[in-house]
C-alpha positions in Angstrom: 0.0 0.0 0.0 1.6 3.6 -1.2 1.0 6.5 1.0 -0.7 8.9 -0.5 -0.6 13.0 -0.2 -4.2 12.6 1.9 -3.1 10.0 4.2 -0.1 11.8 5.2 -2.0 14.8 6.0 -3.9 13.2 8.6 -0.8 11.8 9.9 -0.1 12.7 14.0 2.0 15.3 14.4 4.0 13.1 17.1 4.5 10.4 14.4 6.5 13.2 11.8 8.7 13.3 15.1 9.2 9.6 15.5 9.8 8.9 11.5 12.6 11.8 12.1 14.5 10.0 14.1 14.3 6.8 12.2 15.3 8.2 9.4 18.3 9.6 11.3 18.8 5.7 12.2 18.9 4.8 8.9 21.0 7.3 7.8 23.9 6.8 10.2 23.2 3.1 11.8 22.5 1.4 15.1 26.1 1.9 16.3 26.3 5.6 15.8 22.8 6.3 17.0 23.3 4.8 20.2 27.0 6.5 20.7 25.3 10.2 19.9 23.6 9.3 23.4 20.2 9.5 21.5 19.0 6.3 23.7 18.2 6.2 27.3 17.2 3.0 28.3 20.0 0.8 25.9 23.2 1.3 26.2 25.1 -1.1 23.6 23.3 -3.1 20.8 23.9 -6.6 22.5 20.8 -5.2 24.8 18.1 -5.5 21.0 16.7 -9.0 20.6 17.0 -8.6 16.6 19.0 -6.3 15.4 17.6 -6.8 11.9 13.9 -6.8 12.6 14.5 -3.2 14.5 16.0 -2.0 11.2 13.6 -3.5 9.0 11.1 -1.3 11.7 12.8 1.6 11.2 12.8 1.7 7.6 9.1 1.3 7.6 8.7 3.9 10.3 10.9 6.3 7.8 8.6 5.3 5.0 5.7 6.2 7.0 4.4 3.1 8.0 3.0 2.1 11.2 0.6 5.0 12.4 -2.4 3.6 10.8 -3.8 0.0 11.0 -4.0 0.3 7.2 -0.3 0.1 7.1 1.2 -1.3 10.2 4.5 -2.4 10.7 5.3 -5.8 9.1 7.5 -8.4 9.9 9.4 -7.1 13.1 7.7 -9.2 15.8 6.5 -8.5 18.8 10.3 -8.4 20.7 12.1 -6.1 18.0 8.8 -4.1 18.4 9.4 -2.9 22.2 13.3 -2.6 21.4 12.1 0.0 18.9 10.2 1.9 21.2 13.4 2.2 23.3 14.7 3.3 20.8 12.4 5.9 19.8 12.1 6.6 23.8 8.4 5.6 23.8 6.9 3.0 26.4 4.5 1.1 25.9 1.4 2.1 28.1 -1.6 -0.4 26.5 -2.2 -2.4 23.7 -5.0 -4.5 21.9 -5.0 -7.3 19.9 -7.1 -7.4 16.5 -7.4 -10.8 14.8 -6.4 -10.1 10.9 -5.4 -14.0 9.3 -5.7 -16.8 10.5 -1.7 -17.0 11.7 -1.9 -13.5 12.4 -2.9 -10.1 14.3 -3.0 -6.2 14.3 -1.3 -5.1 17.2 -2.5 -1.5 18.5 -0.1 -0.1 20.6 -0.1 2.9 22.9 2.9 4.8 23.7 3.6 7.4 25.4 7.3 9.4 25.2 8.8 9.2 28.2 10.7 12.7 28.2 7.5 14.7 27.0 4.8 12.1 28.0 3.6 12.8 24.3 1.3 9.5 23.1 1.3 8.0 19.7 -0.2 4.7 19.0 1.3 2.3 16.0 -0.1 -0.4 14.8 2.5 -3.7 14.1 1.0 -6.8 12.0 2.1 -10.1 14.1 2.6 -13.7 12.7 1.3 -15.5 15.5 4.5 -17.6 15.2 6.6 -15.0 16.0 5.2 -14.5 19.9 5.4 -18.1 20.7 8.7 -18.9 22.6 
């Protein structure tokens, strides 16, 4: 699904600030991000469950994906999910489950930014598979 001029207008204004600063961690890596001191709560990149799926995350969150259910994240999981809100200084603060496929769901979940207690909510498409461990 393309985003489109009318879709991005509606977009949150908190959500332009969180696609900022993935595209800053795209532009200069995981490594360098967390060096320029831009992350609080992680401190070295051994602490991310998958580095990979957080990229893949952040690249979507760039493209502007993620702050509608009509185009949630996608393949990231449910771990690489909540090392991306680190990331992005958001906690999660609720969250509900909407069954999409049959091996899969919508998850709806509610941050809020832990410096400015700002809320955003993103929405990350779930393989069931990839919360069973």
């Amino acid at each position: 699904m393309s985003v489109t001029a009318e879709s991005v207008s509606r977009m949150p204004s908190t959500f332009v600030y969180v696609r900022t600063k993935a595209q800053l961690y795209c532009k200069i890596g995981l490594n360098k991000y967390l060096k320029a001191g831009r992350v609080i709560q992680m401190k070295s990149a051994d602490e991310i469950s998958d580095v990979n799926a957080v990229g893949r995350g952040m690249q979507q969150i760039a493209a502007e994906r993620g702050w509608s259910m009509n185009l949630p994240l996608e393949n990231i999981g449910a771990s690489a999910f909540y090392d991306l809100c680190n990331l992005l200084h958001f906690k999660v603060i609720g969250n509900a489950a909407v069954p999409s496929a049959s091996n899969e769901f919508l998850d709806e979940m509610c941050l809020e930014h832990i410096m400015t207690g700002d809320k955003l909510t993103l929405y990350n498409k779930v393989r069931i598979a990839d919360t069973e461990s």
